[in-house]
ZALUM-194507 format. One record per residue: x, y, z of N, C-alpha, C in turn. Coordinates in steps of 0.1 Angstrom, whole numbers, plus 2048, in hexadecimal, padded with zeros to 3 digits. Example, Ala and Ser with C-alpha at 12.3 -4.5 7.8 and 13.67 -1.06 7.14 Angstrom:
ZALUM-194507
8847C784E87B7D384E8847DF84E/8807EA8478897F584788180084F/
***
This chain:
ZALUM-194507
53784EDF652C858DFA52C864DF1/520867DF1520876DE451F87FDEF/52688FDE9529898DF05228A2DE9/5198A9DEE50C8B2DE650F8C0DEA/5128C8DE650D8D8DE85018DADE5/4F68E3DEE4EC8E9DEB4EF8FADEB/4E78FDDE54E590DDE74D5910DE3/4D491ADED4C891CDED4C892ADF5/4C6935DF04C3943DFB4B8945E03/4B293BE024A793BE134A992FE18/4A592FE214A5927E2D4A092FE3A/495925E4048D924E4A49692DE58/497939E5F486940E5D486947E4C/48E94DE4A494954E3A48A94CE31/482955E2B47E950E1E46B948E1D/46A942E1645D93CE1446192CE12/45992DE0945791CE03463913E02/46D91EDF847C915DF3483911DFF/48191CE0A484919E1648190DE1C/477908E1D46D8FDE2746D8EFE1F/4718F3E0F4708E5E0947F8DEE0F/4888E8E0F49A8E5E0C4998E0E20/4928E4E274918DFE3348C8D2E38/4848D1E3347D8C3E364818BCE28/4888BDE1E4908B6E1649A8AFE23/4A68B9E274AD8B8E2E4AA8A7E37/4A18A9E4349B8A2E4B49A898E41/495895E35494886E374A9886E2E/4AB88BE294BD88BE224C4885E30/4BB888E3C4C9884E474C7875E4C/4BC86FE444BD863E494C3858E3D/4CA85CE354D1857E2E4DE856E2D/4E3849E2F4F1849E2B4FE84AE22/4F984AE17505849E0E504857E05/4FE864E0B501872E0B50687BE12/50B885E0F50F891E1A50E89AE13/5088A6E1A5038B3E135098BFE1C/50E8CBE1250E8D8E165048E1E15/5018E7E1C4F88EFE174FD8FDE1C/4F9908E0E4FB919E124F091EE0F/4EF924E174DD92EE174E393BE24/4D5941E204D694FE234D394DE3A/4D8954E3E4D5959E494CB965E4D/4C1962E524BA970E584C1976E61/4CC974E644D4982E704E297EE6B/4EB97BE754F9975E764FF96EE71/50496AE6C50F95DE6750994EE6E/507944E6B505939E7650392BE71/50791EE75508915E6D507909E75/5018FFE704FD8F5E7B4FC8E9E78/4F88DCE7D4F88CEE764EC8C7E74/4E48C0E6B4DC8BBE6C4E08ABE6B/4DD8A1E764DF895E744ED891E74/4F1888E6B502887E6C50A885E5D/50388DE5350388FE464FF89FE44/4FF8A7E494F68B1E454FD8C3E4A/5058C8E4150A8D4E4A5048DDE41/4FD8EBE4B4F48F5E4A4FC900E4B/501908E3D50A915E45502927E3D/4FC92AE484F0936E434F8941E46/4FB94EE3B500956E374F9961E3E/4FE96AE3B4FE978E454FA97FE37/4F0980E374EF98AE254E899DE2C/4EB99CE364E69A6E3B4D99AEE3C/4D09A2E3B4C09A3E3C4BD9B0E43/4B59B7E3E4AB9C2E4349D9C0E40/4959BFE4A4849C0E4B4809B1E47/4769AFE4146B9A5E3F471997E3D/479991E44482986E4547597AE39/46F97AE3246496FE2B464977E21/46F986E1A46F989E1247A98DE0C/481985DFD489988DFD490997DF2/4939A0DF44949ABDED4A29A9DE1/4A19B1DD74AA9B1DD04B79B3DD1/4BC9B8DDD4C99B8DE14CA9ABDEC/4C49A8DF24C499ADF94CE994DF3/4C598FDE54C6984DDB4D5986DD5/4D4996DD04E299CDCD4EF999DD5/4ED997DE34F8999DEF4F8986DF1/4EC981DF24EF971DF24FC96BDE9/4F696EDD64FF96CDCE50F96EDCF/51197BDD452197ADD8527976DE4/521978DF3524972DFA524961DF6/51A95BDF251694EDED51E949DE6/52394BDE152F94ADCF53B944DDB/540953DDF54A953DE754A946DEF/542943DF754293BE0454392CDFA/53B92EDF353F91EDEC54B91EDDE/552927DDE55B925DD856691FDE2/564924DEC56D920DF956B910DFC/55C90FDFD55C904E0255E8F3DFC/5608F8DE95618F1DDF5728EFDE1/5788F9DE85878F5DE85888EEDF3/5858EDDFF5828E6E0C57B8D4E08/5728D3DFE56A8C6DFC5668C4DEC/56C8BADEC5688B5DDC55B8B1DDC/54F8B7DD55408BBDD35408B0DC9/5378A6DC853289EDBC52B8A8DB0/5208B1DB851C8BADB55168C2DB6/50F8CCDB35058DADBA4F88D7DB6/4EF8D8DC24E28DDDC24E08E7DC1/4D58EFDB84D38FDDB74C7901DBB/4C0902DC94B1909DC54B2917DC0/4A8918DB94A7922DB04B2924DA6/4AF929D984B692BD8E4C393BD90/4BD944D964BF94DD9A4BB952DAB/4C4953DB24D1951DAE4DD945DB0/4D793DDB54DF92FDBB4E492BDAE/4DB927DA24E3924D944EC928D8F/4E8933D944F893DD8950293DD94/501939D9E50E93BDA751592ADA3/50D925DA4513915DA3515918D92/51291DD8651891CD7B524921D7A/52A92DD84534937D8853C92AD8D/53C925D90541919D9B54990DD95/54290BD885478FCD7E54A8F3D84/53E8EFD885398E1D8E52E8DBD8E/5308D0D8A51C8CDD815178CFD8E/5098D4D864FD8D9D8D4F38D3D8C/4E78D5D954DA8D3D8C4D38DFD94/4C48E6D8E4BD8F4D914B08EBD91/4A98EBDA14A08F3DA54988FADA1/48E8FBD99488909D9747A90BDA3/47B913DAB470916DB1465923DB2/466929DA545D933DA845C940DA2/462947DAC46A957DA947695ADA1/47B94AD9D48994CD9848694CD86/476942D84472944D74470952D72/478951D64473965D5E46295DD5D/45F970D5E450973D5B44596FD65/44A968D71445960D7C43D96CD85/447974D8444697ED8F44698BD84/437997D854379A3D7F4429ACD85/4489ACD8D4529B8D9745D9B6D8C/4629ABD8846C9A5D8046B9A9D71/45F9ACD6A45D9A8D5F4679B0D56/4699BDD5A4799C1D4C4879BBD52/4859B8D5A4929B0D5F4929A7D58/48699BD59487990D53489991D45/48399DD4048199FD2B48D9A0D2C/4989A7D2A4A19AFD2A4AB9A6D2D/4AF9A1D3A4B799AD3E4BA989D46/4AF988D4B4B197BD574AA970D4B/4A0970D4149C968D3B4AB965D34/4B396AD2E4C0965D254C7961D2F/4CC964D3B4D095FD454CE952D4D/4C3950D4B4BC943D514C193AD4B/4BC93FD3F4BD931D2E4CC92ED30/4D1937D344E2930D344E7929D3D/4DE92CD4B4E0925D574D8917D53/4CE915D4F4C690AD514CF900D47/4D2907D394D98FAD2E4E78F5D34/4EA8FAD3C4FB8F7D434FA8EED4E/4EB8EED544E78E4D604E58D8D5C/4E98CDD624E38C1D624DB8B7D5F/4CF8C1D674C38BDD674BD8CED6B/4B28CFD684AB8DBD6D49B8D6D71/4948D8D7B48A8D1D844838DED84/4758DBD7F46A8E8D874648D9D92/45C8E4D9C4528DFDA44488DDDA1/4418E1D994328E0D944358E3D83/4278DAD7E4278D8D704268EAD6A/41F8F0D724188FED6D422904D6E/430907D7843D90AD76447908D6B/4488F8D6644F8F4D5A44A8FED4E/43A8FFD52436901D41440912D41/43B919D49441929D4E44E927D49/45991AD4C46491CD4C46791CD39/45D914D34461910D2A45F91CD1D/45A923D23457932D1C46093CD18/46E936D24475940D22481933D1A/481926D1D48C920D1648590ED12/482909D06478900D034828F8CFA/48D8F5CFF49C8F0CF949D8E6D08/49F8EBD1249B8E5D204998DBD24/49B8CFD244928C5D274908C6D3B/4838CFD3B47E8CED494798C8D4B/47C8C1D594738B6D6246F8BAD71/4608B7D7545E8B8D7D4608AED8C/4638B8D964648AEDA54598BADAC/4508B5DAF4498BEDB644E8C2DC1/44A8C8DD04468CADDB4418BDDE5/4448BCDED4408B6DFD4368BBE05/4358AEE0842C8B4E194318A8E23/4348AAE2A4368A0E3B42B89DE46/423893E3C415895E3E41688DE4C/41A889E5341888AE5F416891E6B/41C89DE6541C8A9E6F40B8AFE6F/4068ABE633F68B2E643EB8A4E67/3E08A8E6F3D689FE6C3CA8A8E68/3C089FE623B48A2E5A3A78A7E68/3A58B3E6A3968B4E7438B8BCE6D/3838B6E6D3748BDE6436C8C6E6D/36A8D1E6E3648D9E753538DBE72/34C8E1E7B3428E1E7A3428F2E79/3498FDE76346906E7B33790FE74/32F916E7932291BE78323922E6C/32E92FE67332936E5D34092DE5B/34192FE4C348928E42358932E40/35F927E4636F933E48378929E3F/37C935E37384935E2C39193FE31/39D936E2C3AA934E313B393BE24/3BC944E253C6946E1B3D3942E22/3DE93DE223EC93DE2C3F6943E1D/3FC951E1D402952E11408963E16/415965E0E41E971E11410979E0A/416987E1040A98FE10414999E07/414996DF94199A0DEC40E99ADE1/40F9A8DD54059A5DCE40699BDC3/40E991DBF40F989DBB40697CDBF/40497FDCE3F9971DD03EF975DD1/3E897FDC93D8981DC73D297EDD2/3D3989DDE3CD98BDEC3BF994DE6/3C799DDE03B89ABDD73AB9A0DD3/3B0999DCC3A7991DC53A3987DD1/3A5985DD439F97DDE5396984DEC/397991DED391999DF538699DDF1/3889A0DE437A9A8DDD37299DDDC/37798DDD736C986DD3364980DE1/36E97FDEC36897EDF635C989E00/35A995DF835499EDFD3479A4DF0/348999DEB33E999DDF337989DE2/338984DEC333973DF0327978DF5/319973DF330B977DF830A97BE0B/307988E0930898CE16303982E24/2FB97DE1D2F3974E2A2FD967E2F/303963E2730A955E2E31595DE37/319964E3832196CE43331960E43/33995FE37341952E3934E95DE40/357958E4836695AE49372958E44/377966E43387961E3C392965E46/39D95DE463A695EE4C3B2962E44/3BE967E443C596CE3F3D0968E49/3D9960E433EC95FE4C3F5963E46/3FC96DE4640996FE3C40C97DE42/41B980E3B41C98FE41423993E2E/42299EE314289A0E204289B2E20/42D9B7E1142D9C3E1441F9CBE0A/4129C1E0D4099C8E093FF9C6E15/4049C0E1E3F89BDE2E3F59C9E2F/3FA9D9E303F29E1E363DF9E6E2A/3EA9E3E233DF9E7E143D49DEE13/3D79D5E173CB9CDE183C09CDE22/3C59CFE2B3C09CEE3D3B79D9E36/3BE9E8E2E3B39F4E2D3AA9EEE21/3B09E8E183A39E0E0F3979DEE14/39C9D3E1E38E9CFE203869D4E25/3879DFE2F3809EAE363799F3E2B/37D9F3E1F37A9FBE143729F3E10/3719E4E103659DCE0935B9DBE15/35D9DDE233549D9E2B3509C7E2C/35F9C3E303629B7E3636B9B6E40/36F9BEE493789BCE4E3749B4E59/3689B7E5D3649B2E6B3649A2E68/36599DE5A36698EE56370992E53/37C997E5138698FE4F392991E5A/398987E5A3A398AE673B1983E5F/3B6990E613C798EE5E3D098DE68/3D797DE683DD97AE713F0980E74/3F1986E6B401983E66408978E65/41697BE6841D96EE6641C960E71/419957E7341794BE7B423943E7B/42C93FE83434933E8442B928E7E/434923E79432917E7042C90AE76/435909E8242C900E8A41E901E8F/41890CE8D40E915E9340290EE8C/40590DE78400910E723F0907E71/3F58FBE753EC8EEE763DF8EBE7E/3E58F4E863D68FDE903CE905E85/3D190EE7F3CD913E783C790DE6D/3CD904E653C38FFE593BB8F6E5F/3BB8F1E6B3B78E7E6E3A08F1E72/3A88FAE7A399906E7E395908E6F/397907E6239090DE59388901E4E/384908E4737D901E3F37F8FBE32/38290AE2938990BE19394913E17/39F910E113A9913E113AB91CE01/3AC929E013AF92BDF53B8930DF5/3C0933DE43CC93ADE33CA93EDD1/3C894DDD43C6953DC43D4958DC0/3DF951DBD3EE956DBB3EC95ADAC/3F595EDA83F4966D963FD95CD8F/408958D9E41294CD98414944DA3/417935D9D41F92CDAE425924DA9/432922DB343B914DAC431908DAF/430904DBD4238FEDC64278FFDD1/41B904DD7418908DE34178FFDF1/424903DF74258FBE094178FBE0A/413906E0D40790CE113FA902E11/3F6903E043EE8F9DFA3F08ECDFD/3FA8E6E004008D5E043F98D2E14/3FD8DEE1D3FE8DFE2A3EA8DDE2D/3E38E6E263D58E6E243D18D9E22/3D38CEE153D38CAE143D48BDE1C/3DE8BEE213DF8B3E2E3D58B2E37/3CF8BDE3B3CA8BFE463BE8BCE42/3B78BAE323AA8B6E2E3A38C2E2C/3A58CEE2A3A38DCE203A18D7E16/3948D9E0D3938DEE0139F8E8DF8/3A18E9DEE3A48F6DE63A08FADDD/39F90BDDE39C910DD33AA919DCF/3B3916DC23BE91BDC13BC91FDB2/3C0929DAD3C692DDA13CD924D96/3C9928D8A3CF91FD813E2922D7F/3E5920D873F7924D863FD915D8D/40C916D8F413909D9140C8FFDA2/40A8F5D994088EEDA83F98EADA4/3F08EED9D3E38E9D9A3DD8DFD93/3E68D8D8C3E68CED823E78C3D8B/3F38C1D963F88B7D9C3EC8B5DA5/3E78C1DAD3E68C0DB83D38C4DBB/3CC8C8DB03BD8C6DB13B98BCDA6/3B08B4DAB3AC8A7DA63A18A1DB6/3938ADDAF3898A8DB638A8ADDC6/3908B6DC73948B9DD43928C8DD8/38C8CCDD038C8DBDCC38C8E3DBB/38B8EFDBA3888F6DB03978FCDAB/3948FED9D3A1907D9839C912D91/39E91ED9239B92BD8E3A0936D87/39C93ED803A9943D773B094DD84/3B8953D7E3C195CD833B9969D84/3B8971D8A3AF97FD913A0983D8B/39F976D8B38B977D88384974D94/382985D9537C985DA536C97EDA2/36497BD94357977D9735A969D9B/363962D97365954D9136994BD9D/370956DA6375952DB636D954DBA/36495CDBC358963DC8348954DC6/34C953DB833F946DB5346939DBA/350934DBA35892DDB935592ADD0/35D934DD5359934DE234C931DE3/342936DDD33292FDDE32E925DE4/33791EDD5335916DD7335909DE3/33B90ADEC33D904DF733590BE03/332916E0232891BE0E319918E08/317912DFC30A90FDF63088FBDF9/3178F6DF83188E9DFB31D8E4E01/3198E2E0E3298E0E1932A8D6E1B/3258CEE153258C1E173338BAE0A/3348C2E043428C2DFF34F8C3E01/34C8CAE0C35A8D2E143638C0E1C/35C8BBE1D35C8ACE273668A1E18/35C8A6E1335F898E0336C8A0DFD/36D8AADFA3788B0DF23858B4DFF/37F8B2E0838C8B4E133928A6E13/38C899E1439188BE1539B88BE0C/39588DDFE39D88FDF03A8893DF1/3A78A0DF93B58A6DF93C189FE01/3BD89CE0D3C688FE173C9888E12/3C2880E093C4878E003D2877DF4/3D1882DF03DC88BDE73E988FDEC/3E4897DF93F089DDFB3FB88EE08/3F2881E063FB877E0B404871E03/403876DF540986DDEA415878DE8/416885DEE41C891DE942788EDFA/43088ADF743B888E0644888EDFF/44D890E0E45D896E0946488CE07/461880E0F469873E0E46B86FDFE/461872DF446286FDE6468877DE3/468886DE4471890DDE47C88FDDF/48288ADEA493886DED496877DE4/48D86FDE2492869DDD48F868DCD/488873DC948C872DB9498880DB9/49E888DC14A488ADC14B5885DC5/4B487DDC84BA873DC94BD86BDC1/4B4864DB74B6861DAC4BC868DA4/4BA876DA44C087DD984CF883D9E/4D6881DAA4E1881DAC4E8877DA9/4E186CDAB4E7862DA54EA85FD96/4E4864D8C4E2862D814ED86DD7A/4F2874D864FC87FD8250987CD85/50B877D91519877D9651B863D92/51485FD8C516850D8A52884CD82/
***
């Protein structure tokens, strides 16, 4: 039987996406026999640790979270790493590890390279230099040389989306990256076509300025006055207040409604009431979000960043990054043709059935195998 460490500093409620893949990864990892996994991730409160299935132990760290539990701050990440180190240096003397899973390069990579035990990295997102503008002298200066040394000492190194690899390969093109995309557990959604009178348009996405909400807003308040369409807004982030006064500044607010954060279970109601699903990010590994839409038979209109290559094909539009004319025509388009919304929604069900987590586990799977052989 192979014995796996994972690390990963989010986990479900903690965190976003990296969170929710490593979860429903999980779920289908427990119906397998000839593995056993540890996993270390962060806690939103206390210390606390649990079982999944009869293969599967969950032990979430106390990193001493303050505020926006779906956001993680620079000391977070900082206090994960050494708590994190610690707990699995411990638990490397307790269980002989075949070897380490890393989501994200930083900081799960560099704790498992601290560790000298083959690895392989995850890359999902926030952890590529240059991904994220808040990072960018960090990344010049330091985490880009950092990476490159994490990534050549790993095993294997995995982006999620094609548009990710290319990002990755900017900072190290020695690499041989390979992609394993993202999941969806497409049973949990079904496909409903609405008839609604005005045309509602769906964003589900953390509310910081990296996922081009601004640019959402303006181009949606630049859409011809007369079709009167709706936008909906889910996320909580630390630019929601700023936006809520945006829109009141463009004179849309009375169309737009911001929902905040929704339980996850929640959310399927929700895509299911709307119509087009957009998402103007500046960057993405690939989007739960976008998968989740998808399922439910949403159109998309998404940005040319990671996840767009795999995942539009006749199903929706791709757009540059903060071109408010290009998005505001682009939405038009479907309150001018609605008879599209039906054909490009099928498309998408269609897509996002071939996109399962059950495949993700098991090409990752393969590549544990191809390691510990």
């Amino acid at each position: 039987m192979k014995k796996i460490l994972i690390l990963n500093y989010e986990y479900p409620p903690l965190g976003g996406g990296a969170g929710n893949a490593l979860y429903y990864m999980l779920q289908e990892f427990k119906h397998l026999k000839d593995i056993s996994i540890d996993v270390i991730a962060s806690s939103s409160g206390k210390y606390t640790e649990h079982r999944i299935g009869d293969n599967i132990n969950v032990y979430l760290l106390d990193i001493g979270k303050k505020g926006d539990i779906h956001f993680q701050s620079s000391k977070d990440i900082l206090q994960f790493m050494k708590k994190g180190f610690f707990f699995s240096k411990n638990m490397i003397k307790k269980n002989k590890y075949d070897m380490c899973h890393a989501f994200f390069g930083i900081p799960c990579g560099f704790i498992a390279m601290l560790l000298g035990i083959e690895y392989i990295v995850s890359l999902r997102g926030t952890d590529v230099p240059f991904y994220n503008k808040r990072f960018e002298l960090l990344d010049r200066f330091v985490l880009r040389f950092l990476n490159k040394n994490i990534w050549r000492k790993a095993k294997g190194v995995y982006a999620n989306s094609h548009g990710l690899k290319e990002l990755a390969q900017k900072t190290d093109n020695k690499t041989d990256i390979k992609v394993i995309p993202n999941g969806i557990n497409i049973d949990e959604y079904e496909v409903v076509f609405n008839d609604n009178k005005c045309l509602k348009f769906l964003c589900v996405s953390r509310l910081i300025k990296r996922k081009g909400i601004e640019t959402l807003l303006r181009a949606f308040s630049n859409i011809k006055h007369g079709s009167r369409p709706l936008l909906t807004i889910v996320g909580s982030g630390n630019e929601k207040e700023r936006l809520i006064k945006l829109s009141k500044e463009l004179g849309v607010n009375e169309r737009v409604q911001f929902l905040g954060y929704i339980e996850h279970s929640a959310l399927k109601q929700i895509y299911r009431s709307n119509d087009v699903f957009v998402l103007p990010s500046e960057n993405e590994g690939m989007s739960n979000a976008v998968l989740e839409a998808m399922a439910c038979g949403l159109p998309i209109i998404m940005t040319n960043t990671g996840g767009a290559k795999e995942l539009i094909k006749d199903n929706g539009f791709v757009v540059e990054k903060n071109d408010i004319e290009q998005l505001q025509q682009t939405m038009e388009i479907f309150i001018e043709k609605k008879e599209d919304i039906r054909i490009m929604g099928i498309q998408s069900r269609l897509i996002a059935e071939k996109n399962s987590w059950k495949e993700v586990v098991e090409n990752y799977m393969r590549v544990y195998n191809e390691i510990t052989h």
